[in-house]
C-alpha positions in Angstrom: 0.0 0.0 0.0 3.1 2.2 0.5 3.3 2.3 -3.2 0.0 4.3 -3.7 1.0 6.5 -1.0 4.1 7.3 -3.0 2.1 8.1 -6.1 0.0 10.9 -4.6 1.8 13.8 -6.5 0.1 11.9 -9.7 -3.2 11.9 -8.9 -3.1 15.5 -7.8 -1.3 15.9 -11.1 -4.0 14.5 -13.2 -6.4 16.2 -10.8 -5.1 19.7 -11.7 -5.1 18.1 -15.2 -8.4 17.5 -15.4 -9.7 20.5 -13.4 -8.0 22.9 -16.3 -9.9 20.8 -19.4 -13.2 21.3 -17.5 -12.5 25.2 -17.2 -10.8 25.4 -20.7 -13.6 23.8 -22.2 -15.7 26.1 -20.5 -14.4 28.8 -21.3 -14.3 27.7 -25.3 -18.1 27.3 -25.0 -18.5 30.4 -23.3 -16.2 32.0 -26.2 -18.1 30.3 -29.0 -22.0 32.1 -27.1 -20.1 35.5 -27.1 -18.9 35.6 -30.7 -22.4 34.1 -31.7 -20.5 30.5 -33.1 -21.5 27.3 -32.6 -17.9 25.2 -31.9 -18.5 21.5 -32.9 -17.7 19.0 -30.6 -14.4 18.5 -32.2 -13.2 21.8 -31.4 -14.3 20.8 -27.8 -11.9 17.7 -27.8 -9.4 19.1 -29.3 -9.5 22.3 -26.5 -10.1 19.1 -23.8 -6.9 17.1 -25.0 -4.3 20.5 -25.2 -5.6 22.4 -21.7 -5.0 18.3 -20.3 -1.2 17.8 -21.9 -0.3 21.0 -21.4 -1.5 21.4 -17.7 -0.1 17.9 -17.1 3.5 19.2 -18.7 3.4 22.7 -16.3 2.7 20.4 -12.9 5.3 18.2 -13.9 8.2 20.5 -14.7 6.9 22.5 -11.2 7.0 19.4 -9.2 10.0 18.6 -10.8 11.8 22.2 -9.8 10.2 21.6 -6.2 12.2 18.4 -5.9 15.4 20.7 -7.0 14.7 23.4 -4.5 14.4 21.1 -1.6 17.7 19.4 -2.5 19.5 22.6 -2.9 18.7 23.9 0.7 
């Protein structure tokens, strides 16, 4: 069970990950009503998948300079 333990920073990772699609998407719909457009649902995916990897890039390289930080004190 230790292992799972270990593995927390991922599931806040994919958390955050997850949290920025919703609001991305969001605001793409939100977007789409203001300028009077109608986005398909591709254009939905497509805003989903790049807010996801890019969020999930961003937490990375920040836990990943955390980890430098700490050893550095």
């Amino acid at each position: 069970m230790i292992w799972f333990w270990e593995l927390s920073w991922l599931w806040k990772m994919l958390g955050v990950a997850l949290l920025v699609s919703a609001v991305c998407v969001a605001a793409a719909a939100l977007i789409g009503k203001a300028a009077k457009i109608r986005p398909g649902k591709k254009v939905f995916l497509l805003v989903g998948i790049l807010a996801f990897v890019i969020s999930i890039l961003a937490v990375s390289y920040t836990h990943l300079r955390a980890h430098e930080t700490r050893h550095d004190l």
